[in-house]
Each structure stands twice: as C-alpha cells, then as structure tokens.
C-alpha positions as CSV (number, residue, x, y, z in Angstrom):
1,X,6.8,3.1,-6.6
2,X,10.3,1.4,-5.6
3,X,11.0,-0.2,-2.5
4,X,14.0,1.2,-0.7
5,X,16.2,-0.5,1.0
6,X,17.3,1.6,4.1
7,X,20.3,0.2,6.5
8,X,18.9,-2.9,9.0
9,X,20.4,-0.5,12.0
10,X,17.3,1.2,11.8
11,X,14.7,-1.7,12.3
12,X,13.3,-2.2,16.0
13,X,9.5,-3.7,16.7
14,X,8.5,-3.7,12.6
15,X,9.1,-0.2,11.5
16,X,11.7,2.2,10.6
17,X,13.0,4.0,13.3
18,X,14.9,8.1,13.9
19,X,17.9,7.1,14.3
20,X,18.8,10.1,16.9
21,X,15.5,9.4,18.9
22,X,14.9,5.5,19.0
23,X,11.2,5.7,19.9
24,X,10.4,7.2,17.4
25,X,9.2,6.3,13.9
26,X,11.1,7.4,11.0
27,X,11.1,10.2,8.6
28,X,13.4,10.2,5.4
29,X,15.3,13.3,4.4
30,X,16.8,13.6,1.5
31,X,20.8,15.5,1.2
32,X,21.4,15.1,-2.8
33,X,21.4,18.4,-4.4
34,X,18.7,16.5,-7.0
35,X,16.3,15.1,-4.4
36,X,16.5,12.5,-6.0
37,X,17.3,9.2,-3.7
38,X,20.9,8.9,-3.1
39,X,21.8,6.1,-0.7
40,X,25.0,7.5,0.7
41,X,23.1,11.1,0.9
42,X,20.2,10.7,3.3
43,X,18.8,10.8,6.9
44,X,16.6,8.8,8.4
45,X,15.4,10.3,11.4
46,X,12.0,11.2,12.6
47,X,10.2,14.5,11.7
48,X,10.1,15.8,15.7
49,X,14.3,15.5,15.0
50,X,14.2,17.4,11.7
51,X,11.9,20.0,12.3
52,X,14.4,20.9,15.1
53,X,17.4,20.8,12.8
54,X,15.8,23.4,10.6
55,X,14.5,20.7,8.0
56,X,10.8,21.5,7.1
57,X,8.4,19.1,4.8
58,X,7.3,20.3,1.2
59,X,3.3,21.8,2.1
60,X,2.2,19.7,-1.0
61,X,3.7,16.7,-0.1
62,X,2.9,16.4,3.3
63,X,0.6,13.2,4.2
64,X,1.0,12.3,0.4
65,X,2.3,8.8,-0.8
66,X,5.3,7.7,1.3
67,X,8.1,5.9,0.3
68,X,7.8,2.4,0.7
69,X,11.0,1.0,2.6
70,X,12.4,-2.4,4.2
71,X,15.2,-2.7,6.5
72,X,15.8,-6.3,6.9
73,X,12.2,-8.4,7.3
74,X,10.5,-4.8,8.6
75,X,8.9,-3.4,6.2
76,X,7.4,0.5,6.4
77,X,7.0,4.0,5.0
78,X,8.7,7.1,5.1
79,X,8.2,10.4,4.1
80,X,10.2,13.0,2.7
81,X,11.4,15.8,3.9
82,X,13.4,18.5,2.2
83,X,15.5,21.2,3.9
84,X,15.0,24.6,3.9
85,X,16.6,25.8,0.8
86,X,15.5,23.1,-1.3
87,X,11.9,24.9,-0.3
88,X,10.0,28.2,-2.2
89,X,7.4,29.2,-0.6
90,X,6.4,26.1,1.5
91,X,6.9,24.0,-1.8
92,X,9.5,21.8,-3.2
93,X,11.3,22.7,-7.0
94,X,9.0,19.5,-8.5
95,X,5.6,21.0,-7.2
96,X,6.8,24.7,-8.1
97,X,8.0,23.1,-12.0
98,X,4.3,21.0,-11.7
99,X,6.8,17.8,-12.1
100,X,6.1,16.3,-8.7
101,X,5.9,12.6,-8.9
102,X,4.8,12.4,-5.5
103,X,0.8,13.9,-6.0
C-alpha cells in the first residue's frame, strides 16, 4: 500500500491529528468524485468531526487496512471515510462493484 504524505500542519505528539478538534486523532475523508486519493480534495479530521458533518464510514471498510500516512517524521494511519452519497446501503461503489481494494 502507498504511503501518503498528508500536510506537516497536522502532526502533534507522533500521530495525525483532526484538524478541527486537535486532541484528537485523525480520520481521512476523501472529496474526489473517484475516491480515489486526490491531495488538494481531502479532509483530515477525526471520525467524532465527520460523523457530525454528515460523513459516515463504508460498513465493509470499517476497522479494515488503513492508510498508511507521514506528516513530517510522524508517521500513522488513517482511515477512510466516504460521505453519504458516495454510500448504498452502508457500502461504498468498490464493495457494491466487488472491486474494493481495501478487503
């Protein structure tokens, strides 16, 4: 899996860290229309934050492999998290097309 590289203004005591609610860690949420990683089209905030904004985590992919991330020396991992519309069912399009590369 590919280390990504997520902006140093959210590194404090070795981890990734919501960058609405400091102490706590991070969750990363993905804006691109393909869901695929798009550096200028993502959040990093934690999942307290996102579940209040209305964005909900793919049933399937919840506690599966994270992302693996480094913001300066920190290193961590961060899952994702796919807004509402981008769900069917409580499942995101790869699991529903059986593509998922994140099983």
């Amino acid at each position: 899996m590919t280390t990504r590289i997520i902006s140093a203004e959210h590194e404090s005591a070795g981890t990734i860290r919501c960058a609405h609610v400091w102490d706590h860690i991070a969750t990363h949420i993905e804006l691109s229309r393909t869901l695929a990683h798009d550096p200028d089209e993502h959040l990093v905030v934690c999942a307290e934050c996102a579940r209040l904004a209305g964005l909900l985590a793919c049933d399937s992919c919840v506690g599966d492999k994270p992302i693996p991330v480094k913001a300066g020396r920190t290193h961590g991992a961060l899952t994702s998290i796919y807004s509402p519309q981008a769900l069917l069912e409580g499942q995101c399009g790869w699991h529903i097309q059986g593509t998922c590369t994140r099983r």
